[in-house]
C-alpha positions as a LaTeX table, in Angstrom:
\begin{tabular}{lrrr}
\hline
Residue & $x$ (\AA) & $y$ (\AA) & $z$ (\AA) \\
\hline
Unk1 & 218.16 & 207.39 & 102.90 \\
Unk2 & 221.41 & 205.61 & 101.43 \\
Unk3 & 221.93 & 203.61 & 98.32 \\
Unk4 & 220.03 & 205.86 & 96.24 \\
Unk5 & 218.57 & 209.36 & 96.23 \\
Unk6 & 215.04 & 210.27 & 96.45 \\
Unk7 & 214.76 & 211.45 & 93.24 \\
Unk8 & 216.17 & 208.42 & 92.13 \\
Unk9 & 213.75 & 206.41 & 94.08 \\
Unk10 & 210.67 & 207.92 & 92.80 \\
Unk11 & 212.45 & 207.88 & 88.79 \\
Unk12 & 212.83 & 203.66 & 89.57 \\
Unk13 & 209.12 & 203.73 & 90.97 \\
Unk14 & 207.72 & 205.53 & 87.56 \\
Unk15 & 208.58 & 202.26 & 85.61 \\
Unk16 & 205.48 & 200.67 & 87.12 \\
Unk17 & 203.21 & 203.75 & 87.31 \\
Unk18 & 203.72 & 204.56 & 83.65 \\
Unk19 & 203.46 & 201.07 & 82.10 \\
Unk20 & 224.94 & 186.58 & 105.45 \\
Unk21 & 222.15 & 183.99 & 104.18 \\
Unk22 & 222.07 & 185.58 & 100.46 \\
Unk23 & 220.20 & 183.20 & 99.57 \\
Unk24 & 217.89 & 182.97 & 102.33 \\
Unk25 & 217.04 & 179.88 & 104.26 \\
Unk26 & 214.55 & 177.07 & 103.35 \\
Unk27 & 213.63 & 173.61 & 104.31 \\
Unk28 & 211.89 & 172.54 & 107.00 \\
Unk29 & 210.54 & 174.67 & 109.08 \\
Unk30 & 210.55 & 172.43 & 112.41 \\
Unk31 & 214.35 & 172.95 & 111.99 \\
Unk32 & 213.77 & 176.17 & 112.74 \\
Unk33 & 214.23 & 176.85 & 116.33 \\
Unk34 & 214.71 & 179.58 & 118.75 \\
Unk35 & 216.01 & 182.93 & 117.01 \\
Unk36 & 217.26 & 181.34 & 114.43 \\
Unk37 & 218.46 & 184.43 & 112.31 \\
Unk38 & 219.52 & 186.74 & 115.23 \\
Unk39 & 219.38 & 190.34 & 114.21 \\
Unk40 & 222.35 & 192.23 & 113.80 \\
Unk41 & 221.34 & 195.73 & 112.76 \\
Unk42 & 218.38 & 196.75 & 111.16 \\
Unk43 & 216.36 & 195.00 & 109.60 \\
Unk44 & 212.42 & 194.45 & 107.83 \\
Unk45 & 210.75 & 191.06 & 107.40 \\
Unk46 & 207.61 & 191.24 & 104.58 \\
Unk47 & 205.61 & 188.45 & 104.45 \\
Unk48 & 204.17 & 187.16 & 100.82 \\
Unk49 & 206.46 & 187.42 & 98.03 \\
Unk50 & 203.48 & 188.81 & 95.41 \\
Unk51 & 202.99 & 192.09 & 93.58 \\
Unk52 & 202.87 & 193.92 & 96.78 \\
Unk53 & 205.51 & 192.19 & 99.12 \\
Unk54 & 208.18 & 191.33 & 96.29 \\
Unk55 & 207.95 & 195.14 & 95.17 \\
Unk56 & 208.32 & 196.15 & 99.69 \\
Unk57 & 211.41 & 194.28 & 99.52 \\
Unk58 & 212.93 & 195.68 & 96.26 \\
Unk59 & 212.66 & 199.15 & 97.14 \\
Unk60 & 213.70 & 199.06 & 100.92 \\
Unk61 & 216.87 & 197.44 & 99.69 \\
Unk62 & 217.01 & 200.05 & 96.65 \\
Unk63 & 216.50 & 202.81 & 99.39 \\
Unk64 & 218.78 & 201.58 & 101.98 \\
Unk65 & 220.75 & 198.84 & 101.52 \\
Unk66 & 221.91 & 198.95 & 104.86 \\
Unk67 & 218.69 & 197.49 & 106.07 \\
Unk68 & 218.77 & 193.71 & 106.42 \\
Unk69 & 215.64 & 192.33 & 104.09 \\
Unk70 & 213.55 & 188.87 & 104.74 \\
Unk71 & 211.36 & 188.11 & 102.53 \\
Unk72 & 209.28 & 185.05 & 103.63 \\
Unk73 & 207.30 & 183.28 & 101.07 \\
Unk74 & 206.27 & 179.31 & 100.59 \\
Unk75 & 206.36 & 179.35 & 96.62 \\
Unk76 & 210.02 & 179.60 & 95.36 \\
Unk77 & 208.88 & 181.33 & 92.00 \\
Unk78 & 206.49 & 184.04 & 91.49 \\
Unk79 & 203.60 & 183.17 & 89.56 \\
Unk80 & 201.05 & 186.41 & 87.87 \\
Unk81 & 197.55 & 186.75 & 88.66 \\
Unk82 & 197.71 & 189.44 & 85.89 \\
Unk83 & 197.52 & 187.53 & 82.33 \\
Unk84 & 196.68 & 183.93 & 84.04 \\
Unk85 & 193.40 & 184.00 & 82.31 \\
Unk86 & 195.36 & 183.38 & 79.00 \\
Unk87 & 196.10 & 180.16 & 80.48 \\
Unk88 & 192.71 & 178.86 & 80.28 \\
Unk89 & 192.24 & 180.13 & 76.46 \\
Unk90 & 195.10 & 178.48 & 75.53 \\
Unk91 & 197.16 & 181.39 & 74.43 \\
Unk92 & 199.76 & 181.12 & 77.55 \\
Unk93 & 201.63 & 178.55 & 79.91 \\
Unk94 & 201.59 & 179.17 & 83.28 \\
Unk95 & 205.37 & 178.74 & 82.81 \\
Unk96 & 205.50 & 181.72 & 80.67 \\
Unk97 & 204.06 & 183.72 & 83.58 \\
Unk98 & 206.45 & 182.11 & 86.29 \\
Unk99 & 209.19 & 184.13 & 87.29 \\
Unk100 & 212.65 & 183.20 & 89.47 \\
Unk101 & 213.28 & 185.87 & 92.52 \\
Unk102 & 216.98 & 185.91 & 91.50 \\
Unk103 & 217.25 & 189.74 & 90.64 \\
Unk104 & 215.76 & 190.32 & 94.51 \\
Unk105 & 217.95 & 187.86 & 95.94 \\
Unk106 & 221.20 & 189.76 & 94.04 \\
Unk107 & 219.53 & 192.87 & 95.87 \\
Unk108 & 220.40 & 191.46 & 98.93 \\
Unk109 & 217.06 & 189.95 & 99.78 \\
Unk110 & 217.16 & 187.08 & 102.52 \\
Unk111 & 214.89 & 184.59 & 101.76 \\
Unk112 & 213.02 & 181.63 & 103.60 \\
Unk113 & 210.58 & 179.53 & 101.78 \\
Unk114 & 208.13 & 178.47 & 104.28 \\
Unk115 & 205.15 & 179.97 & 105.70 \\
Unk116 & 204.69 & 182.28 & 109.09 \\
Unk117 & 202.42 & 180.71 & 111.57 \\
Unk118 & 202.28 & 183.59 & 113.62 \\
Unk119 & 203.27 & 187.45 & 114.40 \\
Unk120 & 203.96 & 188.55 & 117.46 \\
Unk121 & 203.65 & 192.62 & 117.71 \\
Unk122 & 204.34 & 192.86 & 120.81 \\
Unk123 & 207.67 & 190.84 & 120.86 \\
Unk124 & 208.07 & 192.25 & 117.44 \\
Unk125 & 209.00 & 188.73 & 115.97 \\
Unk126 & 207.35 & 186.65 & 113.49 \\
Unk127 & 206.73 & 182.51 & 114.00 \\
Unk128 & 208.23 & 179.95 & 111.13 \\
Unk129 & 208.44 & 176.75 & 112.36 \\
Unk130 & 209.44 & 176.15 & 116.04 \\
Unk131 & 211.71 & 179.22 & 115.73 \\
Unk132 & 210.91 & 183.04 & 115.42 \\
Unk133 & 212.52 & 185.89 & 113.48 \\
Unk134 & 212.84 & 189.32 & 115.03 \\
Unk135 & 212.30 & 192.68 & 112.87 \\
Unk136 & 212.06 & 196.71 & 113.49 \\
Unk137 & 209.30 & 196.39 & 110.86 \\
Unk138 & 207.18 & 194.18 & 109.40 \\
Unk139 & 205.51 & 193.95 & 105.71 \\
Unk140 & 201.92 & 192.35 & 105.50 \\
Unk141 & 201.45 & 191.18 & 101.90 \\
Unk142 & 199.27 & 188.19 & 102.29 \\
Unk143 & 196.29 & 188.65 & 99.20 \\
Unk144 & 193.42 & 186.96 & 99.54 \\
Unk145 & 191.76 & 183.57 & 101.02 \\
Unk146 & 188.15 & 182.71 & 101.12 \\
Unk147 & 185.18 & 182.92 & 102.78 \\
Unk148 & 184.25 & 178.64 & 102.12 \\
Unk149 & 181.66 & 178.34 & 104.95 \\
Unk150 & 179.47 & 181.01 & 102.56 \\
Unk151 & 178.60 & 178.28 & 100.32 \\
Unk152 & 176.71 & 175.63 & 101.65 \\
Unk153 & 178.29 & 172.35 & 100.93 \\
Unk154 & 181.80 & 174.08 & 99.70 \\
Unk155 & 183.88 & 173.18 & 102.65 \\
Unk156 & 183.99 & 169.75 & 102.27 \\
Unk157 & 184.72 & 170.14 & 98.76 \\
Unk158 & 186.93 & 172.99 & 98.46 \\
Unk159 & 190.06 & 170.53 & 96.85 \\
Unk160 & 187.99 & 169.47 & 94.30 \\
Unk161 & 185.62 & 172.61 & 92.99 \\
Unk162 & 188.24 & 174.90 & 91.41 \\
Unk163 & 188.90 & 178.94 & 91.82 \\
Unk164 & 191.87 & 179.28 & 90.16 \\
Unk165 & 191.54 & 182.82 & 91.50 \\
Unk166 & 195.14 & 182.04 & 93.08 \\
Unk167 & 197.32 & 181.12 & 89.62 \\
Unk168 & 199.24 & 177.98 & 89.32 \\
Unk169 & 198.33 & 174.26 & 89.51 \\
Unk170 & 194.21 & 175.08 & 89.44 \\
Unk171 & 194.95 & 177.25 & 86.72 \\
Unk172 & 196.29 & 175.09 & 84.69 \\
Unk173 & 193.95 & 172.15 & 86.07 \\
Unk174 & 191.02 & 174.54 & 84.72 \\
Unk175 & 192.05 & 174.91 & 81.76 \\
Unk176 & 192.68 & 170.75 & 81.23 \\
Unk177 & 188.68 & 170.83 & 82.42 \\
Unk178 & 187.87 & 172.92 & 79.67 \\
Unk179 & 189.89 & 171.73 & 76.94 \\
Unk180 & 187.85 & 168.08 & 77.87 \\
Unk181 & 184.48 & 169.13 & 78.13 \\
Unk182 & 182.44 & 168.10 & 75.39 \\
Unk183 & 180.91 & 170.17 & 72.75 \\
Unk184 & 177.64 & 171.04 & 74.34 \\
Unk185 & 178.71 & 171.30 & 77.78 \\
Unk186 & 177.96 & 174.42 & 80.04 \\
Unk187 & 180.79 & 175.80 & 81.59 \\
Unk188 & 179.49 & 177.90 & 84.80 \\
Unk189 & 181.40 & 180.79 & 86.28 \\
Unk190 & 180.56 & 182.14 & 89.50 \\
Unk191 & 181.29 & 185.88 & 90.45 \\
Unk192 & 181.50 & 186.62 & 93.80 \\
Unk193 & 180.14 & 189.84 & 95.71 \\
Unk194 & 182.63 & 192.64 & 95.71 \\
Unk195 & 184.55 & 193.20 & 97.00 \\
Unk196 & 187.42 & 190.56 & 95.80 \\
Unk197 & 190.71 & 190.42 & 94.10 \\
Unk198 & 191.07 & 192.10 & 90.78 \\
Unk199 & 187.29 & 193.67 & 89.68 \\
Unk200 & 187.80 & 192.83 & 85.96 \\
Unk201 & 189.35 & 189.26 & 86.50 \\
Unk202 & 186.12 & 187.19 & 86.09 \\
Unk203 & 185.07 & 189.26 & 83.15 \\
Unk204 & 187.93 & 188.86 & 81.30 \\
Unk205 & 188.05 & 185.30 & 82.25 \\
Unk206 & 184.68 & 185.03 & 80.57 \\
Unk207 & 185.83 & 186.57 & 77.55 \\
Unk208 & 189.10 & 183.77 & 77.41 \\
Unk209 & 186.55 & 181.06 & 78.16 \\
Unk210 & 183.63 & 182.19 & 75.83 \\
Unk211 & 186.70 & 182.44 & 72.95 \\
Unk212 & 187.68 & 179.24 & 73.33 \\
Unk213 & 184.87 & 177.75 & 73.57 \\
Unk214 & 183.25 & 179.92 & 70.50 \\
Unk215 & 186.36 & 178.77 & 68.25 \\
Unk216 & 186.52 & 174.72 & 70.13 \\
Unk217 & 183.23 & 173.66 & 70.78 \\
Unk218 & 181.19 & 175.94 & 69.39 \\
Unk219 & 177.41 & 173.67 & 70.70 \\
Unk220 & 179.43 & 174.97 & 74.58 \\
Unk221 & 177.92 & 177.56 & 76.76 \\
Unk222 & 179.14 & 179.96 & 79.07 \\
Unk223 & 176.56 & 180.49 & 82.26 \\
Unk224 & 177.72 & 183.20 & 83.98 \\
Unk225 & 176.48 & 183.55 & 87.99 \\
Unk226 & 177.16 & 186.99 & 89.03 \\
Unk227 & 176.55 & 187.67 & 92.74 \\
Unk228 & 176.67 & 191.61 & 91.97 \\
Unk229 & 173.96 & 193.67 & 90.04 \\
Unk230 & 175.65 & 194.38 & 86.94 \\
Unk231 & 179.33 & 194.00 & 86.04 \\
Unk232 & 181.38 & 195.83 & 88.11 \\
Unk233 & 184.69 & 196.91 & 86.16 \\
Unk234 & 184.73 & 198.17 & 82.40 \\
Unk235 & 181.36 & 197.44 & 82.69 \\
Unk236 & 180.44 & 198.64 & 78.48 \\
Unk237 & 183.57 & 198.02 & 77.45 \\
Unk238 & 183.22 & 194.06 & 78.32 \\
Unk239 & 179.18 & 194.39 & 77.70 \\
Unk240 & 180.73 & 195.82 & 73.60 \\
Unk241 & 183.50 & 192.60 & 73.71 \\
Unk242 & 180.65 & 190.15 & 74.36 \\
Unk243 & 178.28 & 191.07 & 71.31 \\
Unk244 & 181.22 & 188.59 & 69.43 \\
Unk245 & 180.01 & 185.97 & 71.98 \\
Unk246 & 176.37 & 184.58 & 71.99 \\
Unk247 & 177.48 & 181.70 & 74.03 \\
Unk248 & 177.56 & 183.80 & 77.26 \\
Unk249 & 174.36 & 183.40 & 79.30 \\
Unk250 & 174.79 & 186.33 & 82.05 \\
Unk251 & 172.67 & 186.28 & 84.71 \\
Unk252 & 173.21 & 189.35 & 87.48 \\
Unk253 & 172.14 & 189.36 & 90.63 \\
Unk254 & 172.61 & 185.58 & 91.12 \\
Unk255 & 174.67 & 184.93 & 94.38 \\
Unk256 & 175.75 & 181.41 & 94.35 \\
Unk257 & 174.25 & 180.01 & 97.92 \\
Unk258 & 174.88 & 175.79 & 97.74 \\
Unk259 & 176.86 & 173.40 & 95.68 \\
Unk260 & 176.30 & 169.77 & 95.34 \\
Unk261 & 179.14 & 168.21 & 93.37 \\
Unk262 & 176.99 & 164.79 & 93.05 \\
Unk263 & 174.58 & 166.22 & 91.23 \\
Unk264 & 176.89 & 169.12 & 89.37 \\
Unk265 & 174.63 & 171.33 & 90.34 \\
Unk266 & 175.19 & 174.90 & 92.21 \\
Unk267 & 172.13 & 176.57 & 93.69 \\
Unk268 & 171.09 & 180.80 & 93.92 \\
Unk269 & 168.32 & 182.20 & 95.40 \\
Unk270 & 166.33 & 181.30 & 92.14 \\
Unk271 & 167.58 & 178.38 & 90.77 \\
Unk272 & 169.35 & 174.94 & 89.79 \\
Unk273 & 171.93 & 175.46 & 87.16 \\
Unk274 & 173.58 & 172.27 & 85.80 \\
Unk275 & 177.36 & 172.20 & 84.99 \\
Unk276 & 179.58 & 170.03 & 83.33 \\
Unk277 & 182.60 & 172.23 & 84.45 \\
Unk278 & 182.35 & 174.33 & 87.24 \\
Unk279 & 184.70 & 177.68 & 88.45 \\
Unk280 & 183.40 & 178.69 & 91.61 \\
Unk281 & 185.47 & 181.72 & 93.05 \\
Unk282 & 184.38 & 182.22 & 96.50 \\
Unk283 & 184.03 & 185.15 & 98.47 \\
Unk284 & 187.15 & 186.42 & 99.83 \\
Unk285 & 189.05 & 187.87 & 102.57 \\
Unk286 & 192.56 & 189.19 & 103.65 \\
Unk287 & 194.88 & 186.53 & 103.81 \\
Unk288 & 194.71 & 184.11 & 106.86 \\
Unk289 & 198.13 & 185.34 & 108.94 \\
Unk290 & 196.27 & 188.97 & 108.57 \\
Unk291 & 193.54 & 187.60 & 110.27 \\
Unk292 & 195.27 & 185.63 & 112.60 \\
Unk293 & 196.84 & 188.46 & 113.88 \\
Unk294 & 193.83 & 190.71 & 114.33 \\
Unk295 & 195.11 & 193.39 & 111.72 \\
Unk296 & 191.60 & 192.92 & 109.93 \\
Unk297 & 188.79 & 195.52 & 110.69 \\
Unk298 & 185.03 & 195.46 & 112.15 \\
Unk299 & 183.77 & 194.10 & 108.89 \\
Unk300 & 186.54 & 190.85 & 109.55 \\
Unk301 & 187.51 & 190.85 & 105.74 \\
Unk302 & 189.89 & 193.56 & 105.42 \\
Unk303 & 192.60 & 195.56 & 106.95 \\
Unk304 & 192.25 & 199.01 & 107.64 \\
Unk305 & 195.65 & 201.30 & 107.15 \\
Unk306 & 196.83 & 204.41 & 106.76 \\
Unk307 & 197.00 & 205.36 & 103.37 \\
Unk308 & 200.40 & 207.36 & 103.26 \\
Unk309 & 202.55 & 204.61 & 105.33 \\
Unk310 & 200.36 & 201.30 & 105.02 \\
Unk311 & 200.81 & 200.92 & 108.47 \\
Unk312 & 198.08 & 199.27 & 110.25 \\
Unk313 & 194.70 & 201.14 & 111.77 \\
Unk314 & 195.31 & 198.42 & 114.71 \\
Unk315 & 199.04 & 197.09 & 115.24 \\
Unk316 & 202.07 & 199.58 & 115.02 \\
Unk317 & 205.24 & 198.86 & 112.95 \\
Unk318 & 203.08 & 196.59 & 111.32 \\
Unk319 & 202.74 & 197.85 & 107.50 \\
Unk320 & 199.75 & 195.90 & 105.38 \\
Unk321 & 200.07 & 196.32 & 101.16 \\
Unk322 & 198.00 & 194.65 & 98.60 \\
Unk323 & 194.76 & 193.08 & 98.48 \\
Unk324 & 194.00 & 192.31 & 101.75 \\
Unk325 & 194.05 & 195.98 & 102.49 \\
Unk326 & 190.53 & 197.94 & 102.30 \\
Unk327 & 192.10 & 199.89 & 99.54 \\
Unk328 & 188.58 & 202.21 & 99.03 \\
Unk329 & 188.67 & 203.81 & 96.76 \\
Unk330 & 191.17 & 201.62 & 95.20 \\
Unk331 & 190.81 & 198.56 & 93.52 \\
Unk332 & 192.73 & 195.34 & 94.05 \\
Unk333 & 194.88 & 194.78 & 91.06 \\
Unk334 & 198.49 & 194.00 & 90.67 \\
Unk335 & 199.36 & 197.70 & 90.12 \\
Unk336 & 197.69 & 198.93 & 93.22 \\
Unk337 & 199.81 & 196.37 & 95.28 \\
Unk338 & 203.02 & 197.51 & 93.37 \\
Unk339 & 202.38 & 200.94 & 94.44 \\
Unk340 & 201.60 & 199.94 & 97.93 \\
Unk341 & 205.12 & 198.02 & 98.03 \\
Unk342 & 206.64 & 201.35 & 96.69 \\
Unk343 & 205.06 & 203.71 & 99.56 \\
Unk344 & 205.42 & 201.42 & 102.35 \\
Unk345 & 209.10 & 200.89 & 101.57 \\
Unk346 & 209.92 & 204.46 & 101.32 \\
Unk347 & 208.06 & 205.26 & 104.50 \\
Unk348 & 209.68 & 202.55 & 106.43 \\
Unk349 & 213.16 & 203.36 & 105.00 \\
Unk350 & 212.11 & 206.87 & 105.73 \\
Unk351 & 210.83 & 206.10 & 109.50 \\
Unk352 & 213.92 & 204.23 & 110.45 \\
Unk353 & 216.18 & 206.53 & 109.65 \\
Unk354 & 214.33 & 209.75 & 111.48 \\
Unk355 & 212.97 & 211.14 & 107.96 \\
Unk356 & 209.65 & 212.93 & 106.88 \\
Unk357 & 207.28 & 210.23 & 105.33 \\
Unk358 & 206.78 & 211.54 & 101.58 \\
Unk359 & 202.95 & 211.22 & 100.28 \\
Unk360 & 203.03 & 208.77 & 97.43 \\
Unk361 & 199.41 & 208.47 & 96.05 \\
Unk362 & 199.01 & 205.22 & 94.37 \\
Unk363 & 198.02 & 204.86 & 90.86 \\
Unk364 & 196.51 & 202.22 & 88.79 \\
Unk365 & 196.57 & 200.45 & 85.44 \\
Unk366 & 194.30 & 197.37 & 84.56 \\
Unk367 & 194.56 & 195.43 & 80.91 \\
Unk368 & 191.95 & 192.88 & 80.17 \\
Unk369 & 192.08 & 190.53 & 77.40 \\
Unk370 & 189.00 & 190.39 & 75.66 \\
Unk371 & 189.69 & 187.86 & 72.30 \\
Unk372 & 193.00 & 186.03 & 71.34 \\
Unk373 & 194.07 & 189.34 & 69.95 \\
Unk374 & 193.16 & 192.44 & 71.42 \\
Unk375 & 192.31 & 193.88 & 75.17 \\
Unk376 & 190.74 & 196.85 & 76.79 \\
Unk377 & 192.33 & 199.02 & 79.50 \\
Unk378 & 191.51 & 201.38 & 82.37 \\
Unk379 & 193.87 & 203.76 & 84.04 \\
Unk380 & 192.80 & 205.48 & 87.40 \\
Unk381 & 194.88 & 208.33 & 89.36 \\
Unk382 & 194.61 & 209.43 & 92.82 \\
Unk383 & 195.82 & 211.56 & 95.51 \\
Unk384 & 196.13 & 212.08 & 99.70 \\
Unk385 & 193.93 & 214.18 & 100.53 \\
Unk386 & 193.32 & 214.00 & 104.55 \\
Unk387 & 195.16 & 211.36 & 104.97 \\
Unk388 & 192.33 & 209.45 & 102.55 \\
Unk389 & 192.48 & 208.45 & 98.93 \\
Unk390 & 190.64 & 210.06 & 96.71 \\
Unk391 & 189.97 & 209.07 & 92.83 \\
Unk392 & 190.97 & 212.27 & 90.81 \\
Unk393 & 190.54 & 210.46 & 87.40 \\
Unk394 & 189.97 & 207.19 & 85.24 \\
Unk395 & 190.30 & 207.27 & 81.70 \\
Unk396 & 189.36 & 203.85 & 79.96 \\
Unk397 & 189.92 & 202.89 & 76.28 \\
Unk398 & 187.15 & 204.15 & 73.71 \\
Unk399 & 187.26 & 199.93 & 72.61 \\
Unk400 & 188.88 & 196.78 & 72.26 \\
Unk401 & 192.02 & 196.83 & 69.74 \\
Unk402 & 195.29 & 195.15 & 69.15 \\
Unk403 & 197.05 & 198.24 & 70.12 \\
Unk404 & 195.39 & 198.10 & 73.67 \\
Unk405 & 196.96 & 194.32 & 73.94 \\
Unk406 & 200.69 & 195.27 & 72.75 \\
Unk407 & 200.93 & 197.93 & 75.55 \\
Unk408 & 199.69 & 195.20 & 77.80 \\
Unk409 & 202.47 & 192.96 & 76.90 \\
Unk410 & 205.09 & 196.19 & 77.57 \\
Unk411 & 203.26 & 196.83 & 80.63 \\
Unk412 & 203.97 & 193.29 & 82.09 \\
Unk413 & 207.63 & 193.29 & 81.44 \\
Unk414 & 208.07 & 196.49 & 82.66 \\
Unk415 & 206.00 & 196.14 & 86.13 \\
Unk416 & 207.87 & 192.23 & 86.24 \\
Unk417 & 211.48 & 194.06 & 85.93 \\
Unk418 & 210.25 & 196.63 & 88.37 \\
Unk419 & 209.31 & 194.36 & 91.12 \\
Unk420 & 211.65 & 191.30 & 90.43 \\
Unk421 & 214.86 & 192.49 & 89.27 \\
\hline
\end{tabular}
């Protein structure tokens, strides 16, 4: 490697374990024609500018700055998953969880704002626009979309019934919903069947909502419709946090099967349930290009890699971090994709320059907000054994505390600063 030493690498990567075109190209895509960018030297395109593909283009600069770095992503900010559920309690702005991608683009990171309607292993090239753009290898960071046609009637309706399982405008649409709803109105949460993006997220989210609510409009109910048999993160920590709430109504086991928005009404296997605001977070799925280009296994959800390089199970050069991976054993949290980023871009810095691959086991930290005021945690370590991951230990928090929600805070602006700047 050049830039930086290994053992400066792996110091830099610690931060988020323990807690020619500089500015890219954008615009319209149908400009884009031909090889628009021609390559030069080498050079790495990632796809999806999130936790996993922002980090992938950090540390392949950091590594080797004599790699050329694209980093193709629609939104022109970063928005966080990770905290958005503060949004709909009030106690955030989805501005304060919006981030510029200046500190990559002083890196040296080449950006263009559009989406990728196609990759092309074969021709090693990716599609934006009319035009391609030709790498050595290619990052795969595309999280999640959803599985609509699950949910009978959803399709049709999928603008209007809210996830806000992606944050930014339905996030902060979702929390308008609630802050209107009248006192005495059921708010009704649907979990979907794991597995999905981040395990704790709708848990939490019912804690932020049953708060609100609790201290708002107290007559309000939470209905929780949980497709899986108990909760499946935290599970007594968050079973402790909601003896503070009597307004959650949790029902396991209760797959949500139909929706008819005339009626407000979504339908299980048992029942009718009646809502006056509704947050219906489908199953999911890697994200569409992932499908699109076949890196997605026999179960057509999620992409199968190899768990020292991320690089794909079914298309070589072609490395796949973040939640649309399998991940097993996993989960798929911001901090998981950070790691992924990390490892991928040290084996493909390491891979194009005739190295040995290090083993990089990921590692995993997961806050949850619980109240206005205090949160809960769970930290998980691994290792490579075989070529697998396996789970060597998780230690959670003994309860909910203040304490647990400061090192939250320090944890987000240290993991931000470690992917972003």
């Amino acid at each position: 490697m050049k830039g930086v030493t290994r053992r400066q690498f792996l110091r830099s990567s610690s931060l988020g374990l323990g807690l020619g075109l500089a500015g890219g190209l954008a615009g319209c895509a149908a400009s884009m024609k031909g090889d628009f960018a021609p390559k030069s030297g080498r050079r790495v395109v990632v796809i999806g500018g999130g936790w996993g593909g922002a980090t992938a283009a950090r540390y392949v600069r950091m590594a080797d700055p004599s790699i050329e770095v694209y980093l193709i992503e629609p939104n022109k900010e970063f928005v966080s998953c990770p905290f958005s559920n503060l949004v709909l309690s009030g106690l955030r702005t989805i501005e304060s969880l919006t981030q510029p991608y200046d500190g990559l683009r002083r890196r040296g990171v080449k950006f263009i704002h559009e989406s990728v309607t196609a990759i092309e292993p074969d021709a090693k090239r990716v599609r934006v626009g009319e035009g391609y753009l030709a790498y050595d290898r290619l990052v795969v960071s595309p999280g999640i979309d959803f599985q609509w046609e699950q949910i009978e009637g959803l399709p049709a309706v999928k603008d209007t019934v809210l996830h806000a399982w992606k944050a930014g405008p339905q996030t902060v649409e979702l929390a308008r919903q609630i802050q209107a709803m009248p006192d005495g109105g059921n708010f009704v949460l649907t979990v979907p069947p794991v597995a999905y993006r981040c395990p704790p997220g709708p848990y939490e989210r019912i804690c932020q909502v049953a708060w609100y609510l609790k201290t708002n409009k107290p007559k309000s109910k939470v209905i929780v419709l949980d497709a899986n048999q108990n909760i499946v993160s935290k599970t007594a920590l968050f079973r402790a946090a909601w003896q503070a709430y009597p307004n959650i109504d949790y029902r396991a086991s209760n797959k949500v099967t139909g929706i008819d928005t005339s009626t407000r009404e979504v339908r299980t296997d048992f029942d009718k349930v009646k809502y006056d605001v509704l947050n219906l977070i489908p199953p999911q799925r890697a994200g569409a290009i992932a499908v699109q280009a076949d890196l997605v296994g026999a179960d057509k959800r999620w992409c199968e890699v190899d768990h020292v390089t991320y690089e794909s199970a079914k298309q070589k050069g072609i490395h796949v971090v973040g939640d649309a991976t399998i991940g097993l054993p996993v989960p798929k949290s911001g901090n998981v994709a950070n790691n992924m980023g990390k490892a991928a871009a040290l084996s493909i810095v390491s891979l194009l320059n005739g190295q040995t691959v290090p083993i990089m086991p990921p590692g995993n930290t997961c806050y949850s907000w619980v109240s206005d005021r205090e949160a809960i945690a769970v930290v998980n370590a691994y290792k490579i054994e075989n070529g697998k991951v396996v789970q060597i230990e998780q230690k959670l928090t003994p309860a909910q505390s203040a304490s647990v929600a400061q090192r939250a805070e320090g944890w987000r602006q240290s993991i931000w600063a470690d992917m972003l700047s």
